[in-house]
C-alpha positions as CSV (number, residue, x, y, z in Angstrom):
1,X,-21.7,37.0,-23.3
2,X,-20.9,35.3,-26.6
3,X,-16.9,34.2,-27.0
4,X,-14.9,33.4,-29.8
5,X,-12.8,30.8,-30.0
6,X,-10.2,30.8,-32.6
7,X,-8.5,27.1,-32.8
8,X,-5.5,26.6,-35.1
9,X,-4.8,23.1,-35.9
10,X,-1.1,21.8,-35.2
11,X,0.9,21.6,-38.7
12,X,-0.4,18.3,-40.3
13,X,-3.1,18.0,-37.6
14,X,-5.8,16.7,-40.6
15,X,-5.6,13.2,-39.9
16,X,-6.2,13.5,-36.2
17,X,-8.9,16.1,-36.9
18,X,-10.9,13.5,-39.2
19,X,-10.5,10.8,-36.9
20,X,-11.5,12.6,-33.9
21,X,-14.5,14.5,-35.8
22,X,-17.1,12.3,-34.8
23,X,-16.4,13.1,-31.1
24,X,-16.4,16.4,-31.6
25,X,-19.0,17.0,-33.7
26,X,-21.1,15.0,-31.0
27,X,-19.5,17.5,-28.5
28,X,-21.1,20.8,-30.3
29,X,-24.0,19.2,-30.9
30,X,-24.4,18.9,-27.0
31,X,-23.6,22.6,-26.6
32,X,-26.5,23.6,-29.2
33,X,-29.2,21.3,-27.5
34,X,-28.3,23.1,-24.1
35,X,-28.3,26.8,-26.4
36,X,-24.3,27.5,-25.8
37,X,-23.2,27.0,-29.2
38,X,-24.3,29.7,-31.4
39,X,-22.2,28.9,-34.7
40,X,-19.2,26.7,-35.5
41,X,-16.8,25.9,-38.6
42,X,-13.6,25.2,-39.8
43,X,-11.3,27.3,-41.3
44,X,-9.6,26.2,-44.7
45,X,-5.9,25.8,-46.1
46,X,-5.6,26.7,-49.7
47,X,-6.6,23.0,-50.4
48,X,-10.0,23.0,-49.1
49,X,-8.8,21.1,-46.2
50,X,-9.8,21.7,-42.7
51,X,-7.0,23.9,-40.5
52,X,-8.8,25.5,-37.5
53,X,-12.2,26.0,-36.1
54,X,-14.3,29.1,-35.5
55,X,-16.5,28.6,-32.6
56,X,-18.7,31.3,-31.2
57,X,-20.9,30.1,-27.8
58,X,-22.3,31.8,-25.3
59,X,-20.7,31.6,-21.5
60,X,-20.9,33.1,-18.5
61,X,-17.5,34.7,-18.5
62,X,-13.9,34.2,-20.0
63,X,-13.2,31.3,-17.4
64,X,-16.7,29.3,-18.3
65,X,-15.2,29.9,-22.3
66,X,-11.9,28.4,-21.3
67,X,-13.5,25.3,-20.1
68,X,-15.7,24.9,-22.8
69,X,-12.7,24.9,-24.9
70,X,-10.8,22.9,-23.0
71,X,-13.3,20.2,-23.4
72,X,-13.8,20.0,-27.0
73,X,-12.4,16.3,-28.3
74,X,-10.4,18.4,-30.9
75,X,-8.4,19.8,-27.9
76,X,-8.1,16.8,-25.7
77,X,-6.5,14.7,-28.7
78,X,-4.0,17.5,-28.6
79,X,-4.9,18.8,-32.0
80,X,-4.6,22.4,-31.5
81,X,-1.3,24.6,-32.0
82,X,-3.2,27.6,-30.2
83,X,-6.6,28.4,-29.0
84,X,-7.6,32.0,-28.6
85,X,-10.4,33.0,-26.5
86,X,-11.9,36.5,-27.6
87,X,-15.3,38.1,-26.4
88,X,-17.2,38.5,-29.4
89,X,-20.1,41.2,-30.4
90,X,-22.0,39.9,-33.1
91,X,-23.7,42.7,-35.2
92,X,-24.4,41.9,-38.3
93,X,-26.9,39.3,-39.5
94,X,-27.6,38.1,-36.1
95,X,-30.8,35.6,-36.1
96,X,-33.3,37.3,-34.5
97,X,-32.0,40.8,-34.4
């Protein structure tokens, strides 16, 4: 089943985020080669800046999601405010539908 996960950065989380990025851009690269991670992005602040991530991977079930999340470097340098776990139907310009 394919999860959302919504992540909200803590208020002036940007620094943190950029210095942690190369961790967790190392992370979701792991969960593509192993066919988890199915798309992934930050959300934007009216500056342009990075505030959030969308991250939609496939699990097993809401628990398997949870620790995914949990293990993103974004959320173990405590850069997160919230991080909400959603199943997620994706209907509209799926690859390969």
């Amino acid at each position: 089943m394919l999860y959302a996960l919504i992540c909200n950065d803590k208020h002036g989380g940007l620094d943190l985020r950029l210095k942690v990025r190369p961790d967790h851009v190392n992370y979701l690269n792991g969960l593509n080669d192993n066919g988890i991670l199915k798309m992934a992005g930050p959300f934007l602040d009216g500056n342009g800046d990075a505030c959030g991530s969308l991250v939609i991977i496939e699990a097993d079930d809401a628990d398997a999601a949870q620790e995914i999340a949990d293990a993103d470097p974004y959320a173990t340098a405590g850069l997160f405010a919230s991080v909400d776990i959603r199943p997620y139907n994706w209907i509209f310009n799926k690859p390969g539908a």
